[in-house]
MILOKE-517986 format. One record per residue (C-alpha): residue in three letters; x, z, y. Coordinates in pm, whole numbers, plus 50000, padded with zeros to 5 digits. Layout:
N
alaXZY/...
END
This chain:
398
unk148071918163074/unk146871953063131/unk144151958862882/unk143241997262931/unk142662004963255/unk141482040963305/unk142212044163693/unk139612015263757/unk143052000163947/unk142741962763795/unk139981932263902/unk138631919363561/unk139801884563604/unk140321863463252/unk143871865263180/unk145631831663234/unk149431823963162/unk151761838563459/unk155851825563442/unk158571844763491/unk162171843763409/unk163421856163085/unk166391875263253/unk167171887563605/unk167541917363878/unk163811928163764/unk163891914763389/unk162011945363247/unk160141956663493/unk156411950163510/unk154351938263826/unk150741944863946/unk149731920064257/unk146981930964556/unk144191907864486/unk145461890864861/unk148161873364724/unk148141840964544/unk148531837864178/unk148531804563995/unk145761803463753/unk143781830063926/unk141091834464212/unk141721856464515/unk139041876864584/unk140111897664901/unk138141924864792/unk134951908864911/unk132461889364680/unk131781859364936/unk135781855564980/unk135771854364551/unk133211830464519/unk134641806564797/unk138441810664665/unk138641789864339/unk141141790464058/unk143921786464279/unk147241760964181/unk150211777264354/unk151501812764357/unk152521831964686/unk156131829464761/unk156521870664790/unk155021870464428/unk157491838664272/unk160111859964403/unk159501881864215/unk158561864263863/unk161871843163904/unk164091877663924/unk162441886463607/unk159261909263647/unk156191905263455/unk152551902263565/unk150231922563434/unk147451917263662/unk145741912663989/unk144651948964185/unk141641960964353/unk141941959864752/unk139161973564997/unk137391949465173/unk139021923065318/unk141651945565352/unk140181964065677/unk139681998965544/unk142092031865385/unk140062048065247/unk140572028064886/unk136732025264850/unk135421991364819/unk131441988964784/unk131281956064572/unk134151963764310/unk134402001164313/unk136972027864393/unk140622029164218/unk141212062664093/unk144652081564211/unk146182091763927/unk148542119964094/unk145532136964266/unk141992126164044/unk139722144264321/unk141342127264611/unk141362092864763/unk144222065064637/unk143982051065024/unk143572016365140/unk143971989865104/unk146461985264858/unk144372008664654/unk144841994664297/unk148191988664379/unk148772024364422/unk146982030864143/unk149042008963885/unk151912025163944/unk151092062163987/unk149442057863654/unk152072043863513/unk150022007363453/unk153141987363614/unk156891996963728/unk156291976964079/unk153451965864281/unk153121943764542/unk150741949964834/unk150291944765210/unk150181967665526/unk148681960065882/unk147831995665997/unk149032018865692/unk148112001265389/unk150992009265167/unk152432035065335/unk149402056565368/unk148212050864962/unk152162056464910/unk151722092465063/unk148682100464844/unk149762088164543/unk153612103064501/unk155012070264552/unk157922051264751/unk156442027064963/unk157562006065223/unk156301981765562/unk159441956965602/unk159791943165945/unk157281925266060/unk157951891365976/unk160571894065785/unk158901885165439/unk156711856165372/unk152971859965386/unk152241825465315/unk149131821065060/unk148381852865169/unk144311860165304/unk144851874865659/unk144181902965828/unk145801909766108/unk148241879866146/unk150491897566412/unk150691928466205/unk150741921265867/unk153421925965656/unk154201925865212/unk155251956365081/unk155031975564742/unk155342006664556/unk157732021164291/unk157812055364134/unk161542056364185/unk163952054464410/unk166422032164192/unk163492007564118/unk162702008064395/unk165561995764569/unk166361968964313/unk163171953664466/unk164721956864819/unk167721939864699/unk165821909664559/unk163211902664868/unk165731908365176/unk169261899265062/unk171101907865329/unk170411930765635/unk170861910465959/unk170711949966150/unk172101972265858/unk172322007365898/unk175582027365906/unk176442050565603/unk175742079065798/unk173052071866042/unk171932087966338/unk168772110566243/unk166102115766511/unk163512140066444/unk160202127866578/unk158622159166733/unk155912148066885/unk154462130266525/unk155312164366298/unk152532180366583/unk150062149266455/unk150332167166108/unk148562199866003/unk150132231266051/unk150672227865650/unk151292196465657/unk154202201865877/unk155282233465728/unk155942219665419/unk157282185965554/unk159952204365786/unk161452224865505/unk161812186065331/unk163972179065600/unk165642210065631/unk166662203965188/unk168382175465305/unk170272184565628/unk173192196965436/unk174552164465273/unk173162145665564/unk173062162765867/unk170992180166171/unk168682155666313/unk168142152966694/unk164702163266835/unk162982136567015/unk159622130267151/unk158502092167059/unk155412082667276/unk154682096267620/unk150742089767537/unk150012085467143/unk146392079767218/unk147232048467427/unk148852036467150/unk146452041866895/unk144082021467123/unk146671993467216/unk147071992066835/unk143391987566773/unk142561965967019/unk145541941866878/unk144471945766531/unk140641938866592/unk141291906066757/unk143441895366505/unk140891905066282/unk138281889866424/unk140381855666447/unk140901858366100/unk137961864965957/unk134621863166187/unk133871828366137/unk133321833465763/unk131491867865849/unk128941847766094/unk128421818265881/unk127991836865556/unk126811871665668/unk128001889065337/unk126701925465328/unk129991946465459/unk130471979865300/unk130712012965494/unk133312017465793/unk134211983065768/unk131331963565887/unk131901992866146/unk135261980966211/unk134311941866230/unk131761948866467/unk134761967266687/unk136471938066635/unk134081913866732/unk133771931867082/unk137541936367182/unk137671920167557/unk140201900267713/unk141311931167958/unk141441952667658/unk143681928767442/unk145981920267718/unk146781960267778/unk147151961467438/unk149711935967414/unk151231948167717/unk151581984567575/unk153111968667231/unk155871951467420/unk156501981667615/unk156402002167344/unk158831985067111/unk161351981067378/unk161532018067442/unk161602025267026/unk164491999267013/unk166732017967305/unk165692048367083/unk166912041666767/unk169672015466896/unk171612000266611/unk172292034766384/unk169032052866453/unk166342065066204/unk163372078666269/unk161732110766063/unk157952117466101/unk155062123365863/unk153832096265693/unk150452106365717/unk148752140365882/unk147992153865518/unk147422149365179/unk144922124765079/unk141172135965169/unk139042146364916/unk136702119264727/unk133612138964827/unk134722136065181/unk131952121865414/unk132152083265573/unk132542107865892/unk134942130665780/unk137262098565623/unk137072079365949/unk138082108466131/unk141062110165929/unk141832076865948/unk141902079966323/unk144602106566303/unk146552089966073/unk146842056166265/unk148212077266582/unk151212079866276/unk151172047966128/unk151062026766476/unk154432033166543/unk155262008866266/unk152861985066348/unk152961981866705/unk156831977466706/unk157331953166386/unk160191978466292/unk160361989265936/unk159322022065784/unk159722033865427/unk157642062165277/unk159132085765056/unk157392111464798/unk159032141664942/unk156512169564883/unk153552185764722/unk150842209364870/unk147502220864718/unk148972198864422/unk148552168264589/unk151452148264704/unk152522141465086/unk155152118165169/unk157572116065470/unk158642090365643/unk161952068365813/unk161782035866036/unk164602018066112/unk165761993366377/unk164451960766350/unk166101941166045/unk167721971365899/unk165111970265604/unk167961970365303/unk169881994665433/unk167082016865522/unk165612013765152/unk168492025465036/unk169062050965280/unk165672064765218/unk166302071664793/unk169462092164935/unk167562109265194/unk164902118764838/unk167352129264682/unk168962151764901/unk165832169664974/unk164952168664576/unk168542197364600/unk167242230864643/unk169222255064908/unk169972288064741/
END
C-alpha cells in the first residue's frame, strides 16, 4: 500500500490483504479505488463520516474492481471522494481536499478527486472512479489525465454506493494513452457498436462557444494538430437549447439523488459540507412536472444525438469550459463554474453515450483536456480512437 502520500489523495484506512493475479493484461500496473467501490477487507466511506461509520468491514469486492485484480493490477489503496459523491469541486469538509499534482494552486475536481490525484502524482498507474455529471471527466481535464464515462450501463456498478442510479457510470484515469487502453481492453471486450478506422468527425460548435475565448483558442488549434492524419471535421450545432438541458439533467440527477440517499440524510441528519447540502436540498424539492420534462427532454435528446453521430460519428467538444478554478476560488465563484461546465458534461449524461477525455493542452500552465463521445456501445473503439486522436495533435505543423 501507498505509504507517502503527499497529495492528501488516499483515506487512511489500515491496510488489509487485497488479491490479485500474479500475471495478466494489467500484471504491473498499480490500482487506486474511489472510496465508492467495494473492497474486501475494507469499509466504504462515500466520502461522508455517517456513510463510514454505518458501512462495516465489508466481505466482497465490487465486480469493476475484481476485474481488475484478476487481470493483474495491484491495490494500493482506497481514494478520497467528495461527499457522497454530489460535488466537483474535489473538496470534501470531513476528510479534506486532494491536492492536483499537475496544477498545486488549482482544484483536482470532483468527485473522483483522489483518484485523480493518484495518478497525476504518479501514486498509481490506473484508478478507478465513477461519473454521474462529470466526475472523471471533469478531474481528468484538470489533472492532465485520460479519462473516460463508458456507456451508461455498460459496466457493472454493483457494490457500488449510489448516486444517481440512472446516470452513473465506472470509469478511471491513466496518464497514458497505451495504459490506458489496455484497461479498455480488459473491462469491455468487445464493442457491440465499434467505430470505423476512420470515423466521421463532427465538430461541436455550439459547446467550443461554452468554453472561454482561451479556452477555445487553444482547444481549436488541438484539433486543427490533428486534422492532417485524421481529417477536417464537420461543423455541427448539438442542442437547440443547452440550458434546457442542463435543467432536464438536473432535475433527473436530483431525484435520483434524492432516492438514493435522503432517507439516510433525514434519519441521520449528518452535517453536509458546502454546495452539497445545497444540492440535496435541490434534490429534495424536484417535482413530479419537473422530473417528467426532464425525462422527456433526455429521451428526446438522445434520439436526436444518436441520428447525429449514426454508427461512425464522433463528437469533439471541450471537456470542460477551462482549466481547473483556482483553490482560493469562492463557494460562489466554484458553483458558478460548475454550472457552466455541466451545460458540457450533460451531453454525456443525458444520452448514456460514451465520452473519453483526453489531455490535449496546456494554458496558464494548467492542463485542459478535450473531449470525443461516441455512439452508444462504441466504448473500445472510441478509447482507442481517442490515444490516436492525442497523438496526432501531440505532431506539431511546421
Amino acid at each position: 500500500m501507498v505509504k507517502d502520500d503527499p497529495f492528501r489523495c488516499f483515506m487512511p484506512y489500515p491496510d488489509a490483504p487485497v488479491k490479485n493475479a500474479p500475471d495478466g493484461p494489467l500484471a504491473g500496473l498499480t490500482l487506486a479505488v474511489k472510496d465508492l467501490f467495494d473492497v474486501k477487507g475494507y469499509p466504504t466511506g462515500a466520502g461522508s463520516p455517517t456513510v463510514l461509520a454505518l458501512s462495516g468491514l465489508k466481505t466482497k469486492t465490487a465486480p469493476i474492481v475484481k476485474t481488475l485484480l484478476d487481470a493483474g493490477a495491484r491495490f494500493v489503496g482506497k481514494t478520497i471522494t467528495d461527499e457522497l459523491a454530489f460535488s466537483m469541486n474535489g473538496k470534501n469538509a470531513h476528510f479534506g481536499a486532494p491536492i492536483n499534482p499537475a496544477a498545486p494552486d488549482r482544484i483536482t475536481g470532483g468527485s473522483s478527486s483522489g483518484s485523480m490525484a493518484a495518478v497525476a502524482g504518479k501514486l498509481a498507474d490506473i484508478a478507478l472512479g465513477s461519473d454521474t455529471g462529470g466526475s472523471v471527466r471533469a478531474p481528468a481535464s484538470y489533472g492532465g489525465l485520460f479519462g473516460i464515462r463508458p456507456t451508461h450501463g455498460r459496466l457493472s456498478l454493483k457494490r457500488t454506493w449510489p448516486l444517481a442510479e440512472s446516470l452513473d457510470t465506472p470509469g478511471w484515469f491513466a496518464r497514458d494513452g497505451k495504459t490506458f487502453a489496455r484497461v479498455a481492453d480488459v473491462v469491455f471486450g468487445r464493442d457491440r457498436s465499434a467505430l470505423p478506422e476512420t470515423p466521421r468527425l463532427l465538430l461541436a460548435q455550439d459547446m467550443f462557444a461554452q468554453a472561454t475565448p482561451d479556452a477555445e483558442n487553444v482547444l481549436r488549434n488541438v484539433v486543427q494538430r490533428a486534422m492532417p492524419l485524421l481529417g477536417q471535421p464537420e461543423t455541427v450545432k448539438v442542442a437547440r437549447d443547452i440550458d434546457a438541458l442542463y435543467w432536464a439533467f438536473r432535475w433527473v440527477q436530483g431525484r435520483d439523488a434524492w432516492n438514493a440517499d435522503g432517507a439516510m440524510i433525514e434519519r441521520f441528519q449528518p452535517p453536509l459540507g458546502p454546495g452539497v447540502a445545497e444540492r440535496f436540498a435541490f434534490s429534495k424539492t424536484v417535482s413530479d412536472e419537473d422530473y417528467a420534462k426532464g425525462e422527456s427532454l433526455r429521451k428526446a435528446f438522445r434520439a436526436k444525438l444518436a441520428r447525429l453521430l449514426g454508427s461512425d460519428g464522433v463528437l469533439i467538444l471541450p471537456t470542460v469550459p477551462d482549466i481547473a478554478p483556482l483553490v482560493s476560488a469562492t463557494e460562489d465563484e466554484l458553483e458558478d463554474f460548475r454550472n457552466r461546465a455541466l451545460r458540457l458534461l450533460c451531453l454525456s449524461g443525458l444520452s448514456g453515450f460514451p465520452q473519453v477525455t483526453i489531455p490535449a493542452a496546456q494554458r496558464e500552465e494548467a492542463p485542459l483536456g478535450l473531449s470525443l463521445i461516441g455512439p452508444k456501445g462504441s466504448d473500445k473503439s472510441l478509447v482507442h480512437f481517442a490515444v490516436k486522436f492525442e497523438r496526432a495533435a501531440r505532431i506539431r505543423i511546421a
